[in-house]
mmCIF file of the C-alpha atoms, coordinates in Angstrom:
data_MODEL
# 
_entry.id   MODEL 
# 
loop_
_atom_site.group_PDB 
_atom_site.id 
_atom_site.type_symbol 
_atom_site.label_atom_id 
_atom_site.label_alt_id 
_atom_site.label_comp_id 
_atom_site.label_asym_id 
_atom_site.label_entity_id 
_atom_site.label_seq_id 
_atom_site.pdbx_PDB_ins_code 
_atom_site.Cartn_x 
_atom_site.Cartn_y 
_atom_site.Cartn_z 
_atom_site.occupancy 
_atom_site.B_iso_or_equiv 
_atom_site.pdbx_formal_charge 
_atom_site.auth_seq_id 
_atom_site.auth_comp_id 
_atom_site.auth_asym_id 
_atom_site.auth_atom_id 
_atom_site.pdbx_PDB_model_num 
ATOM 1   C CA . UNK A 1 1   ? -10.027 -6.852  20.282  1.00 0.00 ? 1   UNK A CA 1 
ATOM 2   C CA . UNK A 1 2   ? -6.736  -8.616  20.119  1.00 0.00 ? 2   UNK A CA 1 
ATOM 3   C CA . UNK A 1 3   ? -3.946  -7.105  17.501  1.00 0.00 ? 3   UNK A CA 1 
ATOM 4   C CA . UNK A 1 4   ? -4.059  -10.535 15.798  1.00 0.00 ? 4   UNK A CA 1 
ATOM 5   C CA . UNK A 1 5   ? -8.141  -10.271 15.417  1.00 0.00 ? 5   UNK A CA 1 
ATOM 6   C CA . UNK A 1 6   ? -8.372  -6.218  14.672  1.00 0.00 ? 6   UNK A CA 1 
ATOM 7   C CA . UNK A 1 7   ? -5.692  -7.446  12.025  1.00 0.00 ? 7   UNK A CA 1 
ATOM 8   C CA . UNK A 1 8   ? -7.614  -10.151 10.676  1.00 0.00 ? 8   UNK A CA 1 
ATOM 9   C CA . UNK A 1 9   ? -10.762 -7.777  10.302  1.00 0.00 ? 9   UNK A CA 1 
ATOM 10  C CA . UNK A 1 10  ? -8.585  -5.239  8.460   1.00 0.00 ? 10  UNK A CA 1 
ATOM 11  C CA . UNK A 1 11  ? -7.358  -7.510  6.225   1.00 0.00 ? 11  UNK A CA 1 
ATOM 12  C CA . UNK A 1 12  ? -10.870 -8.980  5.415   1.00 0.00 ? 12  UNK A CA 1 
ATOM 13  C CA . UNK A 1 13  ? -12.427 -5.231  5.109   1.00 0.00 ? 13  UNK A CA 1 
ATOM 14  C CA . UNK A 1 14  ? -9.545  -4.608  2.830   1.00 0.00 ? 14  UNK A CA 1 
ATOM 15  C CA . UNK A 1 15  ? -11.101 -7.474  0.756   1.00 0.00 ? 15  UNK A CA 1 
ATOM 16  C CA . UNK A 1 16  ? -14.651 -6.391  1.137   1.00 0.00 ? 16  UNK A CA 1 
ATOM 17  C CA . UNK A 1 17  ? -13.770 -2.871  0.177   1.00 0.00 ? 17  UNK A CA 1 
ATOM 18  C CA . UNK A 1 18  ? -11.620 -3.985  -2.721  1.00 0.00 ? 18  UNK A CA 1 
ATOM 19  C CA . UNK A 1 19  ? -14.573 -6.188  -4.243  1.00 0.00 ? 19  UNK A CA 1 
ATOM 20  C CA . UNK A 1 20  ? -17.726 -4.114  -3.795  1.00 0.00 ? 20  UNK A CA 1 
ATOM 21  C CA . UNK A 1 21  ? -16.190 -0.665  -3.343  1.00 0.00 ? 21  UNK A CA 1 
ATOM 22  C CA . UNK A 1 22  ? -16.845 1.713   -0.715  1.00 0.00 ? 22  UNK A CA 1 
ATOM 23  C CA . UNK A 1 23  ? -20.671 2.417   -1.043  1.00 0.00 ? 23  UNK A CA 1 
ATOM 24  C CA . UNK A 1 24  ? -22.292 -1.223  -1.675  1.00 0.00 ? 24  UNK A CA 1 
ATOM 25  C CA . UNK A 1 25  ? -19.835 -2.851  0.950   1.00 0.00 ? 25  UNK A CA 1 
ATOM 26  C CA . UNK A 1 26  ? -21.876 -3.170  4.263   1.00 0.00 ? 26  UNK A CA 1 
ATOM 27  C CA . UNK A 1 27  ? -20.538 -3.927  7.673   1.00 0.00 ? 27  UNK A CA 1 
ATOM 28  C CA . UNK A 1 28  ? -22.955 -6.899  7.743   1.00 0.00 ? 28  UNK A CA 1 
ATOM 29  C CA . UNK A 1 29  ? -20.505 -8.069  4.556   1.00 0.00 ? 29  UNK A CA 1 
ATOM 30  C CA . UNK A 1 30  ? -17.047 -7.153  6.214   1.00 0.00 ? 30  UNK A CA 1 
ATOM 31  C CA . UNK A 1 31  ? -18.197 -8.996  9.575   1.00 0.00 ? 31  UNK A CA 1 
ATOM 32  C CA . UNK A 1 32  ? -19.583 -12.011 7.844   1.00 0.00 ? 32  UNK A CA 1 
ATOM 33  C CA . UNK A 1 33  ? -15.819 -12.148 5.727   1.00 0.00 ? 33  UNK A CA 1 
ATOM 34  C CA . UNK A 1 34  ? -13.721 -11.365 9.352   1.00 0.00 ? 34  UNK A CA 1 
ATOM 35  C CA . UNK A 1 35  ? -15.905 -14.320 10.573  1.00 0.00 ? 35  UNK A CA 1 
ATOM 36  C CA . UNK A 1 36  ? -17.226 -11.320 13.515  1.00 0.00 ? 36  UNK A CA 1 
ATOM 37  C CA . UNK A 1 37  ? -20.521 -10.700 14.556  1.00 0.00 ? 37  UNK A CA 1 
ATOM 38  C CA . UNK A 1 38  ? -22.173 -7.168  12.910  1.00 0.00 ? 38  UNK A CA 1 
ATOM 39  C CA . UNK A 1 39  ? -22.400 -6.186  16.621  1.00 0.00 ? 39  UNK A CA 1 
ATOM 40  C CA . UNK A 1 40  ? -18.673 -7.525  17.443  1.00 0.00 ? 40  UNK A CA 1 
ATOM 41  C CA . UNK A 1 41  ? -17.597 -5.394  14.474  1.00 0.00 ? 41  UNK A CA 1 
ATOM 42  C CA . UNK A 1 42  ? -19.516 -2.166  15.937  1.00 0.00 ? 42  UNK A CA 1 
ATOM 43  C CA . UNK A 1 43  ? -18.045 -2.332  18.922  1.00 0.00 ? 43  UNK A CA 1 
ATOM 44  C CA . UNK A 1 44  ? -14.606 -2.047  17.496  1.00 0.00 ? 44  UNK A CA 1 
ATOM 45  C CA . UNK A 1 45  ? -15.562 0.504   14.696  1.00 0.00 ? 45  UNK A CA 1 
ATOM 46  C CA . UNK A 1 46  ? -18.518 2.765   15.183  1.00 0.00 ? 46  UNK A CA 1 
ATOM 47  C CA . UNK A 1 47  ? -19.493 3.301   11.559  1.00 0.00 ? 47  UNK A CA 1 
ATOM 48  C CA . UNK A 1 48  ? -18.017 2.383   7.796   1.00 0.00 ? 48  UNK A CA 1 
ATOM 49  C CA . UNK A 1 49  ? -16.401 5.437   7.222   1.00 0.00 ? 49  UNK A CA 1 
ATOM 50  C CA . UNK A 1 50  ? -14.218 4.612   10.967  1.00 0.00 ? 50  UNK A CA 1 
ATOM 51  C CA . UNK A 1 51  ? -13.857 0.923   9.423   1.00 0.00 ? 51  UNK A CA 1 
ATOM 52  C CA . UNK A 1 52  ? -12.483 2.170   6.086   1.00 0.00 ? 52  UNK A CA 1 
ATOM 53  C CA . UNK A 1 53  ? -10.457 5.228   7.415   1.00 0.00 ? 53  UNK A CA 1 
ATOM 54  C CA . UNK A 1 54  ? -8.829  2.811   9.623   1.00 0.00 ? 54  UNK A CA 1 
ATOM 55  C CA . UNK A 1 55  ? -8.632  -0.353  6.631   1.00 0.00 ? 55  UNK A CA 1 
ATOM 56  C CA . UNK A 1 56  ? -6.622  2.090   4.616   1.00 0.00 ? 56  UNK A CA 1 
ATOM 57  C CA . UNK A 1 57  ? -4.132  3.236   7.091   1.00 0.00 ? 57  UNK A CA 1 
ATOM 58  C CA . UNK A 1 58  ? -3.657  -0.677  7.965   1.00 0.00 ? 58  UNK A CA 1 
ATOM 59  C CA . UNK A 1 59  ? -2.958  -1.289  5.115   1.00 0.00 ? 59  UNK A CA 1 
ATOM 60  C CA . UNK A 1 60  ? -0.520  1.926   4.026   1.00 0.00 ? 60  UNK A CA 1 
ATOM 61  C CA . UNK A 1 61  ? 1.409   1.507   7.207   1.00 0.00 ? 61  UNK A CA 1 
ATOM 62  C CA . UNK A 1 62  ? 1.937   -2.294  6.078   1.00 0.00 ? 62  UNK A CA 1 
ATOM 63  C CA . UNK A 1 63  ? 3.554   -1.595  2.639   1.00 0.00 ? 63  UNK A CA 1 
ATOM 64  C CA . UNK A 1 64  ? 5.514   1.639   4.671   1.00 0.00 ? 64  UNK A CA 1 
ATOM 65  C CA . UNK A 1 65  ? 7.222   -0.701  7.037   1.00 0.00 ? 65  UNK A CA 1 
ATOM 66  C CA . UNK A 1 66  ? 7.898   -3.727  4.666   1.00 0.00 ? 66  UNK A CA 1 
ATOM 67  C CA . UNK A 1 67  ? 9.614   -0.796  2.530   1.00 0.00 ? 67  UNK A CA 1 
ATOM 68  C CA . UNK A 1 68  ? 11.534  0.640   5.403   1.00 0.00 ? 68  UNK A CA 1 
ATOM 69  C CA . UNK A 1 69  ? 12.648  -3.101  6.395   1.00 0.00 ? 69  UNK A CA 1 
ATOM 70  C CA . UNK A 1 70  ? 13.778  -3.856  2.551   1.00 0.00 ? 70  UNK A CA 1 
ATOM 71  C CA . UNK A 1 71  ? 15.433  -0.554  2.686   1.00 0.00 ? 71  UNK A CA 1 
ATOM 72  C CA . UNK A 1 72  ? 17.648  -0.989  5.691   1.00 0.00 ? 72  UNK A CA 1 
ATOM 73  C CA . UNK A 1 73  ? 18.738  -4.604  5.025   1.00 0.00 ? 73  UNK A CA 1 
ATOM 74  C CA . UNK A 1 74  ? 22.250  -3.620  4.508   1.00 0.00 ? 74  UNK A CA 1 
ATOM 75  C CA . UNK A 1 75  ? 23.066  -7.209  3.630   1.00 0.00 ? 75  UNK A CA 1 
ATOM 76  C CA . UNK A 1 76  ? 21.047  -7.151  -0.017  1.00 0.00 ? 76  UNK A CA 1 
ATOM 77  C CA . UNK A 1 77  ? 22.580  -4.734  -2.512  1.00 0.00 ? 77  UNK A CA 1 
ATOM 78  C CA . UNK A 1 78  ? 21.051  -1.563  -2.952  1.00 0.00 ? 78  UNK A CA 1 
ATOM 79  C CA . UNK A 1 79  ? 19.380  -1.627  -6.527  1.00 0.00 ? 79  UNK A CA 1 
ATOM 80  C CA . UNK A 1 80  ? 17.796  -5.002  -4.601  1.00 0.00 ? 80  UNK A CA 1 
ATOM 81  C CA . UNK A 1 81  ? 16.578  -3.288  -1.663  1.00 0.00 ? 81  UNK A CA 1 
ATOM 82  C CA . UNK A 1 82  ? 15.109  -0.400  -4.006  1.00 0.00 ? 82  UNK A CA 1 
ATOM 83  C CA . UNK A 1 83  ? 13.131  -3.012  -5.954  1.00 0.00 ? 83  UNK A CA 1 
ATOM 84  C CA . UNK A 1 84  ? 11.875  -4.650  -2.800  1.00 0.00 ? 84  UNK A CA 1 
ATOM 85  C CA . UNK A 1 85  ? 10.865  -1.526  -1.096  1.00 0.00 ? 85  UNK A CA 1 
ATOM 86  C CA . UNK A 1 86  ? 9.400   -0.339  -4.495  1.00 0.00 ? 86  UNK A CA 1 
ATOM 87  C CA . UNK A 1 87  ? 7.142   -4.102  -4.790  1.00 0.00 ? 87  UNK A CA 1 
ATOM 88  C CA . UNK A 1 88  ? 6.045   -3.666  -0.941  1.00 0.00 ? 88  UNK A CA 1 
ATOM 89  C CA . UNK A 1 89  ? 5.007   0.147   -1.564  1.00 0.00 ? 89  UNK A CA 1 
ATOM 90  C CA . UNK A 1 90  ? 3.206   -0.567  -5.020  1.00 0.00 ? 90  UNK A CA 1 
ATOM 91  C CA . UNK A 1 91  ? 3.654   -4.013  -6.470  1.00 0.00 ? 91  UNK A CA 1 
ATOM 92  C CA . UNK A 1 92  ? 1.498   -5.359  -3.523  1.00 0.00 ? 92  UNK A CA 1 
ATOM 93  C CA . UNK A 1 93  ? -1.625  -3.529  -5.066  1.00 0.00 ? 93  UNK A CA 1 
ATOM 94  C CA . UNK A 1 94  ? -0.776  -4.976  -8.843  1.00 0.00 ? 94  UNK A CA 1 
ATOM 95  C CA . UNK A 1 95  ? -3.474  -7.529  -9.824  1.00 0.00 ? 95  UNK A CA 1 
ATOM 96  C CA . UNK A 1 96  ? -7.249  -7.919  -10.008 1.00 0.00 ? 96  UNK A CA 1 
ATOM 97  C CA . UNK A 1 97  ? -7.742  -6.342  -6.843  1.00 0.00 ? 97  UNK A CA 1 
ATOM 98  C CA . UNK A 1 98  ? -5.433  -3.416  -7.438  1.00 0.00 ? 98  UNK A CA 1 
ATOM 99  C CA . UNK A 1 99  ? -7.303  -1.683  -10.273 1.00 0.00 ? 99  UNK A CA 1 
ATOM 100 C CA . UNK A 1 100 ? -10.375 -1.895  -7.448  1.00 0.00 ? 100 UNK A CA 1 
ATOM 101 C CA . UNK A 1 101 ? -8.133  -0.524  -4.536  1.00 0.00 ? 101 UNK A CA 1 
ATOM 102 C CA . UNK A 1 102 ? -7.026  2.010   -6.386  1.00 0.00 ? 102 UNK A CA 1 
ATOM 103 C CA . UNK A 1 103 ? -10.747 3.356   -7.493  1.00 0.00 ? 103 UNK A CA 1 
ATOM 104 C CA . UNK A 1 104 ? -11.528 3.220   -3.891  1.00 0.00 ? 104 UNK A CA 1 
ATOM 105 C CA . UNK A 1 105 ? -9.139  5.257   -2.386  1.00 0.00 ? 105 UNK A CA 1 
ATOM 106 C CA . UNK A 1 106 ? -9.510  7.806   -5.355  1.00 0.00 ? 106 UNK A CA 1 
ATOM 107 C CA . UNK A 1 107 ? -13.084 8.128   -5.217  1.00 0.00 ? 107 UNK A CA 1 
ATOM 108 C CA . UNK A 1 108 ? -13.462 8.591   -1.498  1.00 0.00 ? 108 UNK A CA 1 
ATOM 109 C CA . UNK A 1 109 ? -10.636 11.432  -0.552  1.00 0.00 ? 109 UNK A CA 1 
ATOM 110 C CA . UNK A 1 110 ? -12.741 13.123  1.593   1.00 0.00 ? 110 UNK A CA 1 
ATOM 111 C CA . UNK A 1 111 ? -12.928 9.707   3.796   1.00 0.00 ? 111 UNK A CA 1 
ATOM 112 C CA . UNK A 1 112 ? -9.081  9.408   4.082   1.00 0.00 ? 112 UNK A CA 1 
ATOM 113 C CA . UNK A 1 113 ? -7.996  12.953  5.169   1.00 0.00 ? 113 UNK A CA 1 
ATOM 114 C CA . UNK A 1 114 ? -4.040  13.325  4.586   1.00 0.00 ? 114 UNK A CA 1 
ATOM 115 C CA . UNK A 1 115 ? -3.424  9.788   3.626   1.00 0.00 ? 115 UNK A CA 1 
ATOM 116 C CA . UNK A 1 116 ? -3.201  9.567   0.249   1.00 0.00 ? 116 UNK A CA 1 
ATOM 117 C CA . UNK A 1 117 ? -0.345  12.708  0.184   1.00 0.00 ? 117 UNK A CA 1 
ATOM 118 C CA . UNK A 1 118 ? 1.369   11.847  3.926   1.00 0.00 ? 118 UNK A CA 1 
ATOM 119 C CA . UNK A 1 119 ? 2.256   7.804   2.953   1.00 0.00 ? 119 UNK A CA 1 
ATOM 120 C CA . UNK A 1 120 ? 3.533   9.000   -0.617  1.00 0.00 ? 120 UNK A CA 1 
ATOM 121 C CA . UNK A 1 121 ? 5.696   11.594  1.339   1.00 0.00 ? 121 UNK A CA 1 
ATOM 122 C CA . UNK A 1 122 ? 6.716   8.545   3.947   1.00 0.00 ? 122 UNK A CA 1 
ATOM 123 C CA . UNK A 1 123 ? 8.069   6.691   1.174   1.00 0.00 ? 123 UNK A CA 1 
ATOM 124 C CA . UNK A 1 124 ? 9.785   9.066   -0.662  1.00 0.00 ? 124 UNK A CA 1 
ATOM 125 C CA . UNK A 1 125 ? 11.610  10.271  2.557   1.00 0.00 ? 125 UNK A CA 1 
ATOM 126 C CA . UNK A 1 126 ? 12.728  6.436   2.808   1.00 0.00 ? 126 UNK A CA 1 
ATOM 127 C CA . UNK A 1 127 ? 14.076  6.266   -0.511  1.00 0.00 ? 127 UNK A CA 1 
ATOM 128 C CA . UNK A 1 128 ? 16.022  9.775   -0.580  1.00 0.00 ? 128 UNK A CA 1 
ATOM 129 C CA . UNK A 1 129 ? 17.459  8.364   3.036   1.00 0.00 ? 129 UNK A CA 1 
ATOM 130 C CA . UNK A 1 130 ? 18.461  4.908   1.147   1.00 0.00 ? 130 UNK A CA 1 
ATOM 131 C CA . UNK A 1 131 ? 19.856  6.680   -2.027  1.00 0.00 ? 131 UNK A CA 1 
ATOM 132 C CA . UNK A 1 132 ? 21.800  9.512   -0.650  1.00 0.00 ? 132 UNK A CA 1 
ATOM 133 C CA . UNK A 1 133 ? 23.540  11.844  -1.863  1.00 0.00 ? 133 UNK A CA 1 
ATOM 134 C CA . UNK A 1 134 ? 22.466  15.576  -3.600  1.00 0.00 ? 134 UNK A CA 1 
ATOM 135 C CA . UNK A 1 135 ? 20.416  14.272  -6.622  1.00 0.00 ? 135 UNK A CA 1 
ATOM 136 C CA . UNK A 1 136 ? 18.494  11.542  -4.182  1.00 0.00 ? 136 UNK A CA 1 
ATOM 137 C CA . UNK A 1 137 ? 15.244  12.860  -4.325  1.00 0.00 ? 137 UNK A CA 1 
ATOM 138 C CA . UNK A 1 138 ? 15.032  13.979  -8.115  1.00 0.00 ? 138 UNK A CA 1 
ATOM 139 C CA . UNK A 1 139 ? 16.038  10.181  -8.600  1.00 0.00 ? 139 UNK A CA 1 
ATOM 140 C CA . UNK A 1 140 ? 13.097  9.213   -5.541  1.00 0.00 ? 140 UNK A CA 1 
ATOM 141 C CA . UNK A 1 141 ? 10.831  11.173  -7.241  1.00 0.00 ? 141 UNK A CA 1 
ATOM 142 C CA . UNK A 1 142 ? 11.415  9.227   -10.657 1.00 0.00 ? 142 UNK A CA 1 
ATOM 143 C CA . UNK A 1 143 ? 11.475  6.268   -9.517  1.00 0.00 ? 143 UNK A CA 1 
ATOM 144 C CA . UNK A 1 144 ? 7.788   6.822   -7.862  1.00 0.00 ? 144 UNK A CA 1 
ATOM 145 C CA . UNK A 1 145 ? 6.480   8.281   -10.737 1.00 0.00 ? 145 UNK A CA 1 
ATOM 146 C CA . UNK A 1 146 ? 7.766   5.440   -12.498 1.00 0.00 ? 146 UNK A CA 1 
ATOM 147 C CA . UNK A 1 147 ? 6.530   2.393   -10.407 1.00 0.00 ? 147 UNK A CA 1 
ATOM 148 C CA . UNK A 1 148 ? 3.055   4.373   -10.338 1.00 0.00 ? 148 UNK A CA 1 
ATOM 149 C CA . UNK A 1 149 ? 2.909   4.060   -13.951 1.00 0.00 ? 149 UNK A CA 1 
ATOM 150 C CA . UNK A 1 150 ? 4.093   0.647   -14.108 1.00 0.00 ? 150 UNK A CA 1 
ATOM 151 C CA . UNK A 1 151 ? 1.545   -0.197  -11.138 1.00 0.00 ? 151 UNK A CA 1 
ATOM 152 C CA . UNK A 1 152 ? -1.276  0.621   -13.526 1.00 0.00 ? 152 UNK A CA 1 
ATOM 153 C CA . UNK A 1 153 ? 0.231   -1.400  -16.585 1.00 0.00 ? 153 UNK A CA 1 
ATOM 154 C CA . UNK A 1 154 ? 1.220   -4.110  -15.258 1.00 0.00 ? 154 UNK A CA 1 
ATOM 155 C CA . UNK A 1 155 ? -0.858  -7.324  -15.090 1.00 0.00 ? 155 UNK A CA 1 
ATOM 156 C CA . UNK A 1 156 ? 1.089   -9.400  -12.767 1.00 0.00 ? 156 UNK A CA 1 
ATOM 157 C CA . UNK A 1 157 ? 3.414   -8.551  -9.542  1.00 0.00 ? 157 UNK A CA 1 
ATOM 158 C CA . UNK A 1 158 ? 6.383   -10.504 -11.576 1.00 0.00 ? 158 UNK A CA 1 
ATOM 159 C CA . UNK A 1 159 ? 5.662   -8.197  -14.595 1.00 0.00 ? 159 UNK A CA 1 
ATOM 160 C CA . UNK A 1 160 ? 5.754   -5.311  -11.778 1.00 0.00 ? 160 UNK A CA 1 
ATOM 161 C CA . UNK A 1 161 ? 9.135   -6.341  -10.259 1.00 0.00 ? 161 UNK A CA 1 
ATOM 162 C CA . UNK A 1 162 ? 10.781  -6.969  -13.566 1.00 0.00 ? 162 UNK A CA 1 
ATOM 163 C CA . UNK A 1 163 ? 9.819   -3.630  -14.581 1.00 0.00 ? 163 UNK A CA 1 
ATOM 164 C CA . UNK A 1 164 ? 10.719  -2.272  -11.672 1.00 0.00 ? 164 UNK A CA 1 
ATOM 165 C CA . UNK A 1 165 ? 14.052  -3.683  -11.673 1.00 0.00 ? 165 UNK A CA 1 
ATOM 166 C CA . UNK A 1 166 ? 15.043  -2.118  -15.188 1.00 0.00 ? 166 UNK A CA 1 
ATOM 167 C CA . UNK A 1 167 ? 14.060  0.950   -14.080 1.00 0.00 ? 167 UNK A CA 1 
ATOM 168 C CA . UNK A 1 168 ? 16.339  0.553   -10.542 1.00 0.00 ? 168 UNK A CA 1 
ATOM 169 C CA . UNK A 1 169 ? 19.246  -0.511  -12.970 1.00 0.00 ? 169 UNK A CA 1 
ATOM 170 C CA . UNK A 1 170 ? 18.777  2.679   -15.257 1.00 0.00 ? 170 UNK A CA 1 
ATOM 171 C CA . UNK A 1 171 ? 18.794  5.096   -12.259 1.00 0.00 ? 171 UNK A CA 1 
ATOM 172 C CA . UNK A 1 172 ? 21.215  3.177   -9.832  1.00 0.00 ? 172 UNK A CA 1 
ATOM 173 C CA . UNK A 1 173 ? 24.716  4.394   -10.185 1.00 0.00 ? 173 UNK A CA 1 
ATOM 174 C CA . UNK A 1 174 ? 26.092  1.680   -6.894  1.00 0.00 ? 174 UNK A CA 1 
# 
């Protein structure tokens, strides 16, 4: 399968997943929504539980290097590059769909291995490189607590980033 089409199929399991959850998605469902034949799909991915291992980490590695590439765009100022890494890491998942994503992920650990610890890890190792400096990672470590928290009361991505963007402002001494 070509990266463009195993792309496409993550992206539409990611869907599938979000909407029905883990156990009442079928394959049948996330090959009719990748536009795939069920067959097509097992050829690529021998079983859900390959599919979804391998939807997550898709979709984790996405928001890790959209926050890396905000991070190291030298050009934007840094309490901007902070709120853009912070809205590819966590504002992506705000919405309708989050609130589903999120119950996925959380009720299937043993499915995802080191995932849900390793990419938070990523990402804060990111940050404390970006910030610098002695306190760096007592700030990183706020400011993920704080966009996790925000990430489950906020309704919108704009409400996200705005929120997000005080709390860069409050921590940010550059």
């Amino acid at each position: 399968m070509g990266s463009d089409r195993r792309t496409h199929v993550l992206d539409s399991a990611l869907e599938v997943f979000a909407r029905y959850g883990y156990r009442k998605a079928s394959m049948d469902d996330v090959a009719k929504a990748a536009n795939i034949s069920r067959p097509g799909l097992y050829f690529y991915f021998s079983s859900k539980p390959e599919l979804f291992r391998a939807t997550v980490q898709h979709s984790l590695d996405g928001s890790i290097e959209a926050a890396r590439l905000a991070l190291a765009d030298s050009r934007q100022p840094l309490r901007e590059r902070l709120v853009e890494a912070f809205d590819h890491w966590a504002g992506r998942y705000v919405g309708p769909m989050a609130a589903e994503i999120g119950v996925l992920i959380d009720s299937n650990p043993d499915l995802l291995g080191t995932m849900p610890t390793e990419y938070p890890k990523r990402f804060r190792t990111l940050v404390v490189e970006t910030i610098g400096g002695r306190s760096a990672a007592d700030a990183a470590g706020t400011l993920i607590s704080t966009a996790i928290g925000i990430k489950h009361d906020a309704e919108t991505r704009d409400e996200f980033r705005a929120r997000m963007t005080i709390a860069v402002n409050l921590y940010c001494k550059r």
